[in-house]
C-alpha positions as CSV (number, residue, x, y, z in Angstrom):
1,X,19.3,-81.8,-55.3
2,X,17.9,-80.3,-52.0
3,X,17.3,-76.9,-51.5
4,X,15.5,-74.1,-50.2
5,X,15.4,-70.4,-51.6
6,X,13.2,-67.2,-50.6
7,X,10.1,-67.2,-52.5
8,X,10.2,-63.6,-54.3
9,X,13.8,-64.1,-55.7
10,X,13.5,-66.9,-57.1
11,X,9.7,-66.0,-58.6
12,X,11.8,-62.7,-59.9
13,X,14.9,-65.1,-61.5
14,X,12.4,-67.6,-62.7
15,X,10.3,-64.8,-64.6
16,X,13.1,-63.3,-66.1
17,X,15.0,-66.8,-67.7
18,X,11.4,-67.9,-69.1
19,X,11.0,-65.4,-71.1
20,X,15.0,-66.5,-72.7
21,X,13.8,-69.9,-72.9
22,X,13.3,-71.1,-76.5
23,X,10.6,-73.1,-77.8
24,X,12.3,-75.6,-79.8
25,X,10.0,-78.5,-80.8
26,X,13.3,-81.2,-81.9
27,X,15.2,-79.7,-78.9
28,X,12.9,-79.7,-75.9
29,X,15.7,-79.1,-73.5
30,X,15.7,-75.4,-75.1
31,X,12.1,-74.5,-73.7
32,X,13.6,-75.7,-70.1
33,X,15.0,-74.4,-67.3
34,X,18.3,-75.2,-66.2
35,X,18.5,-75.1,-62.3
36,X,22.2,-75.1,-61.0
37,X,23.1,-75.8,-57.3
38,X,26.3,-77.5,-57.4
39,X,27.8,-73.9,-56.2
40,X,28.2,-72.9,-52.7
41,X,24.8,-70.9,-50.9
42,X,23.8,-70.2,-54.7
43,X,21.1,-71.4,-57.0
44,X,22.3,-70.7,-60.5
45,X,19.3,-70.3,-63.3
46,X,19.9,-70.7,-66.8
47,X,18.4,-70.6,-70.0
48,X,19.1,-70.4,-73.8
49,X,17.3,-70.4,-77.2
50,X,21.0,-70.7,-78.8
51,X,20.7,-66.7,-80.1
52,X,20.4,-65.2,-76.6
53,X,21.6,-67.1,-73.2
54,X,20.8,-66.0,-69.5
55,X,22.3,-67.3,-66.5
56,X,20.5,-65.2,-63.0
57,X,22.8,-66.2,-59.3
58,X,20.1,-66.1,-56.3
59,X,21.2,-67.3,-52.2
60,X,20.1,-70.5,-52.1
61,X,19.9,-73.0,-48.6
62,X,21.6,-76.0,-50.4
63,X,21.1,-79.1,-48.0
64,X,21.9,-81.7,-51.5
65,X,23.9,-80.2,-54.4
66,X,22.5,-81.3,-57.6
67,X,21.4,-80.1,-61.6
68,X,18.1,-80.9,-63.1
69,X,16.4,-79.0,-66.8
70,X,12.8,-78.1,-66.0
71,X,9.6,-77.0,-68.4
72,X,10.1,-73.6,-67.6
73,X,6.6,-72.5,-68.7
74,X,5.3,-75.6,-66.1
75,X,7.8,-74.1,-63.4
76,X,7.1,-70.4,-63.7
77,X,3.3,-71.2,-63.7
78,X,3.5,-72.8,-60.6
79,X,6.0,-70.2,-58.9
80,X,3.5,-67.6,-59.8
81,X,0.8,-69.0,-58.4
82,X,2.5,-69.2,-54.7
83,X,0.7,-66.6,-52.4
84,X,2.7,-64.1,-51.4
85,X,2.1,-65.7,-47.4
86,X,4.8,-68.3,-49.0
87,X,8.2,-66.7,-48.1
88,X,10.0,-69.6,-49.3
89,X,10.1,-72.3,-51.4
90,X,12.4,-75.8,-51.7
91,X,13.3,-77.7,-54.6
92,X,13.6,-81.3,-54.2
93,X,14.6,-83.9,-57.1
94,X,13.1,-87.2,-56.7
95,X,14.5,-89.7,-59.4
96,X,13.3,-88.2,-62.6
97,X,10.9,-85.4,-60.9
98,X,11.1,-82.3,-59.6
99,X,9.3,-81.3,-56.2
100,X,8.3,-77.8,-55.5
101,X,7.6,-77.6,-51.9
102,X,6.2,-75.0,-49.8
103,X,3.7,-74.4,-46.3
104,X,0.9,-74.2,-48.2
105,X,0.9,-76.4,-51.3
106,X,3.3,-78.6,-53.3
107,X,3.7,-79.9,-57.0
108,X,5.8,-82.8,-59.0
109,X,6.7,-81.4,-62.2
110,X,8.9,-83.9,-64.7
111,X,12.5,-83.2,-65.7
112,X,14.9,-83.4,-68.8
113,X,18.3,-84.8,-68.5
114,X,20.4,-82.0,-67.5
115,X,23.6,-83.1,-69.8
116,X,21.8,-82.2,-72.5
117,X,21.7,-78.7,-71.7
118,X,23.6,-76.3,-74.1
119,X,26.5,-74.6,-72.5
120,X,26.0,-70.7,-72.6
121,X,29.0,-69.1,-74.1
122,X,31.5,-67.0,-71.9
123,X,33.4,-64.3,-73.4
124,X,37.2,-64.6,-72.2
125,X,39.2,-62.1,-74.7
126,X,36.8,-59.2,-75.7
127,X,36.3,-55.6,-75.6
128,X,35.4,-54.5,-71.7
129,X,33.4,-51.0,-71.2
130,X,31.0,-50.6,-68.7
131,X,27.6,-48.4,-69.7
132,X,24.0,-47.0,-67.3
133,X,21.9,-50.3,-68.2
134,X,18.4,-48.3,-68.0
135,X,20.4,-45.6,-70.3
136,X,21.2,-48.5,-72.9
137,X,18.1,-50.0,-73.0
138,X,16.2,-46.6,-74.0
139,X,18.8,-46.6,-76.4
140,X,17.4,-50.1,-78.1
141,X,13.6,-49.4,-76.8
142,X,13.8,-45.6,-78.9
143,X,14.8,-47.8,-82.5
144,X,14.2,-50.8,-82.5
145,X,11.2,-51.1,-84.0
146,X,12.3,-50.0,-87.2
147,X,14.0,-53.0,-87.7
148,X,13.4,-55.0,-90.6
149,X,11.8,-58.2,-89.8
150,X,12.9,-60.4,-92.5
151,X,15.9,-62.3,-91.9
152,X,17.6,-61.8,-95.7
153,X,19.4,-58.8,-94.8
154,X,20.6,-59.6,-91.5
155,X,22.1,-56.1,-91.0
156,X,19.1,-54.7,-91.3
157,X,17.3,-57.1,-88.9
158,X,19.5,-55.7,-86.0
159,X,19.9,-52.4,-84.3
160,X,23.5,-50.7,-84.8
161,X,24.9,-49.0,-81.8
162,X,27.7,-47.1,-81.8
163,X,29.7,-44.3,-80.3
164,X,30.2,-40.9,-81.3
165,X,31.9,-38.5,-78.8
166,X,30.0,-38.0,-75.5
167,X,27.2,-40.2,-76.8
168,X,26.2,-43.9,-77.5
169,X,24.0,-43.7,-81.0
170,X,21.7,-46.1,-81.7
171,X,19.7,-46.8,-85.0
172,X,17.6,-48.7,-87.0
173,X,15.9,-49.4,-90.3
174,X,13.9,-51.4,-92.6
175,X,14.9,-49.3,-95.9
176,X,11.7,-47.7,-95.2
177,X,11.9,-46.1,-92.0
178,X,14.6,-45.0,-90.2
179,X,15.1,-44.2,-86.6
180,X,18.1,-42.7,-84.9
181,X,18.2,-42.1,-80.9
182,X,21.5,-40.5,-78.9
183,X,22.3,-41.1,-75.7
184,X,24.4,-39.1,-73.4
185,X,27.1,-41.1,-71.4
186,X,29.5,-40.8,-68.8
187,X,33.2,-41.6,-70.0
188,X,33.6,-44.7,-71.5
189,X,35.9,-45.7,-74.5
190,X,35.2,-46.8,-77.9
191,X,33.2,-49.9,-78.1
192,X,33.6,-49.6,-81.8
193,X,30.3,-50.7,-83.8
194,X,27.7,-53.3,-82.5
195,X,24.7,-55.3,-84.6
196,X,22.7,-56.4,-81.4
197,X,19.8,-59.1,-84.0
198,X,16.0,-57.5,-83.5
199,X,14.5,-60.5,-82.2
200,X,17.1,-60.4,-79.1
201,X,16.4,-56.7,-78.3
202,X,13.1,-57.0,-76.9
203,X,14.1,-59.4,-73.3
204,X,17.8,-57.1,-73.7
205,X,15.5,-54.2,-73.1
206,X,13.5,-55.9,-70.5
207,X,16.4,-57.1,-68.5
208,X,18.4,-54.2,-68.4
209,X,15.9,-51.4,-68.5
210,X,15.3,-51.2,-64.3
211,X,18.9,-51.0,-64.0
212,X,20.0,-47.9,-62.8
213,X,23.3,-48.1,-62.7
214,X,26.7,-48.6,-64.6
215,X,26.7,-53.0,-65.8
216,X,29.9,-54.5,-67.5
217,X,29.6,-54.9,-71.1
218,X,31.9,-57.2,-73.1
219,X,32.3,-57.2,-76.5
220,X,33.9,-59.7,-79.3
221,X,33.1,-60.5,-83.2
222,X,30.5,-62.9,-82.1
223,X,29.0,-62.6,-79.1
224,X,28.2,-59.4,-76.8
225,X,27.6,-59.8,-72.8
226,X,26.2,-57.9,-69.8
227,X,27.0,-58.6,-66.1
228,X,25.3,-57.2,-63.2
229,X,24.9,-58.5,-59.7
230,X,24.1,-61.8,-60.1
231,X,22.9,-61.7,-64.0
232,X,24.5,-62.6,-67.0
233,X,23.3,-61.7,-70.1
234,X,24.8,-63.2,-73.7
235,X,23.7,-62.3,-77.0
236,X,24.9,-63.3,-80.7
237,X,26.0,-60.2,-82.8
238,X,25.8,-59.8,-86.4
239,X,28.8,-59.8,-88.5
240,X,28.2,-57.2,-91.0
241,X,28.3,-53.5,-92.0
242,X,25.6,-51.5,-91.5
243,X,24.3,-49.4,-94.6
244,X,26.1,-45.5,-94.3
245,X,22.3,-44.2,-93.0
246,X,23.9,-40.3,-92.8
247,X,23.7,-40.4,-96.6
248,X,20.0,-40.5,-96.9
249,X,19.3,-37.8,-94.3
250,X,18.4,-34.3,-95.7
251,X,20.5,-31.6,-94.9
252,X,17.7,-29.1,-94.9
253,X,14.7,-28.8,-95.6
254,X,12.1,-27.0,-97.8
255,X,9.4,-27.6,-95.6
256,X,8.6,-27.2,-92.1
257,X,5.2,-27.9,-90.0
258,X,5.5,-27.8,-86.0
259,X,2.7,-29.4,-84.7
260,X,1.3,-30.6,-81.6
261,X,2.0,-34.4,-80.7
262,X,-1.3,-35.1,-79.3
263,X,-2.9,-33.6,-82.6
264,X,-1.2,-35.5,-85.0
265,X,-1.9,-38.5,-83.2
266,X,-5.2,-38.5,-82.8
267,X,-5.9,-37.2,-87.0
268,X,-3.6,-40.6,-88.2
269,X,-5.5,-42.7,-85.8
270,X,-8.5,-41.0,-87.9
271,X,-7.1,-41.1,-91.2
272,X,-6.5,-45.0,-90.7
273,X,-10.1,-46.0,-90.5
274,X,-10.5,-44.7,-94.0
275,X,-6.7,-46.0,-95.3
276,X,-6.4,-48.2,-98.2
277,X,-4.9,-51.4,-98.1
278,X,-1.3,-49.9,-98.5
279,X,-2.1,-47.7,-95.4
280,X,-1.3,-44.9,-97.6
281,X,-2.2,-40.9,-96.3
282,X,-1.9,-38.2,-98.2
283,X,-0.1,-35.2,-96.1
284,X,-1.4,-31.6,-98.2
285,X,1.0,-28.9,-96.8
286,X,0.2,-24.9,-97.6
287,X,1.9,-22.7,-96.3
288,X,0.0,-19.5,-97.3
289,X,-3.1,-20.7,-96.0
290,X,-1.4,-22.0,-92.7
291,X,-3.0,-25.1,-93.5
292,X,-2.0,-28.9,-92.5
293,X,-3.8,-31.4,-93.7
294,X,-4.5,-35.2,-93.6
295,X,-6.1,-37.3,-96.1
296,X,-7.3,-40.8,-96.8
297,X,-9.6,-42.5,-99.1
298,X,-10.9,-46.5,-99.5
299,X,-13.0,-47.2,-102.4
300,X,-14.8,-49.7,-100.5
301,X,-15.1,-47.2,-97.1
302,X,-14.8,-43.9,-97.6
303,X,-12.7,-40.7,-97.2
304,X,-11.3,-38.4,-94.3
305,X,-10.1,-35.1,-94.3
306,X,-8.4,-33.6,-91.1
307,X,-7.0,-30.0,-90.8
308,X,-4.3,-29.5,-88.1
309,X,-3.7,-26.7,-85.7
310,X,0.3,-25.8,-86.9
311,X,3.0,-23.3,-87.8
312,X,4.1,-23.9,-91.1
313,X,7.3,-22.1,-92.9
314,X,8.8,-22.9,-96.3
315,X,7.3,-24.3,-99.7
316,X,3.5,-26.2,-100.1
317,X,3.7,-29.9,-101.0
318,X,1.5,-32.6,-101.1
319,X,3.1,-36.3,-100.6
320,X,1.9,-39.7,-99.3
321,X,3.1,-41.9,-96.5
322,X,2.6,-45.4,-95.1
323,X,0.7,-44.4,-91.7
324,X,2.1,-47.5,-90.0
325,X,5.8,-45.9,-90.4
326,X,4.7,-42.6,-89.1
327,X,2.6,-43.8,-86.3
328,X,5.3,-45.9,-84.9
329,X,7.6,-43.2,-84.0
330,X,4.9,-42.0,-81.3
331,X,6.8,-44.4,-78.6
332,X,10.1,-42.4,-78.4
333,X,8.6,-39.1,-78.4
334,X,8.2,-37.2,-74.5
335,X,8.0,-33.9,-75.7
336,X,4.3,-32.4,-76.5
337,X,5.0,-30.9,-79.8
338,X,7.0,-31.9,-82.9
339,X,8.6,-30.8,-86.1
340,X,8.1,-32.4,-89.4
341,X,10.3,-31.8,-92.1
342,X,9.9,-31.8,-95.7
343,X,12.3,-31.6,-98.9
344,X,10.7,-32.7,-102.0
345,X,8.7,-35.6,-103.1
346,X,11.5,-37.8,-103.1
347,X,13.4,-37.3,-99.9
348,X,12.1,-38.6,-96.7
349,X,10.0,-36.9,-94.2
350,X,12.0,-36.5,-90.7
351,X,9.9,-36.1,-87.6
352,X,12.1,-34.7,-84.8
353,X,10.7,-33.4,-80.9
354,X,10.8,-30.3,-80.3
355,X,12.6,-30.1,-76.9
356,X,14.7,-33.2,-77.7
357,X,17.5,-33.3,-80.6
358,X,18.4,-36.1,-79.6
359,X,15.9,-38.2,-81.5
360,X,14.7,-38.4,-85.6
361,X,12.8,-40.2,-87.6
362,X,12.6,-40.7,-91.3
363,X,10.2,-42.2,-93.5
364,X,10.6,-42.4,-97.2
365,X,7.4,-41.3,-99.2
366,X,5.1,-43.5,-101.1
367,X,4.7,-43.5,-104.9
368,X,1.0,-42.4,-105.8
C-alpha cells in the first residue's frame, strides 16, 4: 500500500474510528485500525469493538493499493502530533510495518494481519427513514444517563426511542430515575421501537451530534445504521421490551415548587458536602410559609440547611432523595427556572423546565 491523503481529513477520520476501537486483550486486532485502499481515490477507515462498528471514506492519492490493521492508539498519537504546517501525509507499508511519512518528520509503527479483521455488518433488508443527526443525538445526549449500568437487565442498559406523532421520544431508566426527552421532527414514518445499548450511545452522540442535516437511518431486529457522507455507523440493538414507563408517571400533582435552576443547583451542590453515604437529602416543602428547603446530615461531618427563593402551590411534604439522581438531570435543562412536582411520599418527584415541555424527569423517593 502506497498512498497519500490531506493531513486534516485523515487526523479528523482517524480521531473519530479510535475512539470505536475496542480494547480487547485476546483479540488485539479489535484495538486496531483497519486502513482500506483497495478502492478507487479513497482511503476507507474502519474499526469495531464487535458492539459498535465504523467505517469513515476520505480522497485518498493511491499510488499502491493495499490493507494493513494498525494500533490505533499508536496511529492517532502520531497523526495528532503532525503540525498543522503538514498538509499531507503518506502511508507506506513496508513488509510487516507501517510508514507514516510527511515534510517534516516520519515514523515506523508495526501492523496486524489484516485478515484477521472482523467484517462490520451491513444491513441489506431493514427499515429505511432518514432523521436531523444533531436532532437525534440531543435525543440520546438529553437521557442517556439514566441508564442502568448493570448489564442484567439489558433493557434497561439501553435507551428506547421511539415515535409518537410529530416527534421522536427518547427515554431512559435505571428503575430509579427516569428521563424522558421529545424531539420535534420533520416527516418521517414509523421506525417502530429502538433499544440503542448505553455503552454505544456515548461515540453515537459524538458522531452524529455536528451533523446538521437529514443522515439515512436503517433499521432491523439486530443491528441499527447511520450513513452520511462518507461515514458509516453500525450499532447492535437490544431485543427486548421496554418496561410501560407512562404507568409510573403521576397524573397530577399535590405539590408544586418553581424555582430557579441556578438556585437549586448551587443548594445540592451544598447539601452534598454534608450527604450521608447514601447521598440522601431531605427536601421540607411548606407551602404557608413559602418555604423550600434542603437538608443533609452525616454523623461523622455535619449538617446543612438551605432555604430557597420559590413559589410554592399545593400541600406541605417532607421526603428524601438520592442527590446524585437529581443532580444529573442539570445537563438537559436550557431554561433558567424549573418546576418540581410532588404527589405523595411514594410517587416520584418530576422535575420539568419551565419554558420546555418537552423534557421530564422522575426520581423515585428514598425510604427514611
Amino acid at each position: 500500500m502506497k498512498i497519500e491523503c490531506v493531513q486534516e481529513k485523515i487526523k479528523e477520520a482517524v480521531g473519530l474510528a479510535e475512539r470505536v476501537a475496542g480494547k480487547h486483550m485476546t483479540l488485539p486486532v479489535l484495538s486496531c485500525l483497519l486502513l482500506d485502499a483497495t478502492s478507487k481515490n479513497n482511503l476507507i477507515i474502519k474499526s469495531t469493538n464487535l458492539d459498535l462498528g465504523i467505517e469513515i471514506s476520505i480522497p485518498a492519492k493511491i499510488d499502491e493499493v493495499g490493507m494493513v490493521a494498525v494500533p490505533s492508539q499508536i496511529l492517532k498519537s502520531f497523526i495528532e502530533s503532525v503540525t498543522a504546517e503538514d498538509k499531507s501525509i503518506k502511508l507506506v507499508t513496508d513488509q510487516n510495518n507501517l510508514k507514516v511519512v510527511t515534510a517534516r518528520s516520519s515514523g515506523s509503527i508495526k501492523t496486524i494481519i489484516a485478515d484477521d479483521f472482523p467484517s462490520i455488518p451491513r444491513i441489506t433488508d431493514g427499515n429505511k427513514f432518514y432523521l436531523n443527526g444533531s436532532d437525534f443525538a440531543r435525543g440520546l445526549k438529553s437521557v442517556w444517563y439514566s441508564s442502568s449500568v448493570s448489564s442484567i437487565k439489558p433493557e434497561l442498559s439501553s435507551v428506547y426511542v421511539y415515535c409518537d406523532g410529530d416527534f421522536v421520544v427518547f427515554v431512559a431508566t435505571d428503575a430509579f430515575r427516569l428521563a424522558e426527552k421529545r424531539i420535534k421532527i420533520k416527516k418521517t414514518k414509523d421506525f417502530g421501537q429502538i433499544l440503542i445499548p448505553f455503552k454505544n450511545v456515548p461515540e453515537i452522540i459524538r458522531i452524529l451530534e455536528n451533523i446538521n442535516d437529514e443522515i439515512e437511518v436503517n433499521l432491523d431486529k439486530n443491528q441499527i445504521s447511520f450513513t452520511y457522507k462518507g461515514i458509516f455507523l453500525v450499532s447492535r440493538v437490544v431485543d427486548g421490551v421496554f418496561p410501560d414507563y407512562k404507568q409510573i408517571i403521576p397524573k397530577s400533582s399535590s405539590t408544586e415548587v418553581i424555582v430557579l435552576k441556578q438556585d437549586l443547583l448551587n443548594a445540592l451542590k451544598i447539601s452534598n458536602i454534608f450527604s450521608d453515604k447514601f447521598n440522601q437529602i431531605n427536601f421540607k416543602i411548606n407551602p404557608s410559609g413559602k418555604i423550600c428547603e434542603i437538608k443533609t446530615k452525616n454523623n461523622d461531618v455535619g449538617e446543612n440547611n438551605t432555604s430557597l427563593d420559590s413559589t410554592i402551590t399545593g400541600e406541605p411534604i417532607e421526603i428524601n432523595f438520592n442527590y446524585k439522581y437529581i443532580v444529573d438531570c442539570f445537563q438537559s435543562i436550557e431554561s433558567d427556572s424549573l418546576t418540581i412536582y410532588f404527589n405523595g411520599m411514594t410517587k416520584p418527584m418530576i422535575i420539568s423546565p419551565i419554558s420546555d415541555s418537552t423534557f421530564r424527569y422522575l426520581v423515585m423517593p428514598m425510604n427514611k
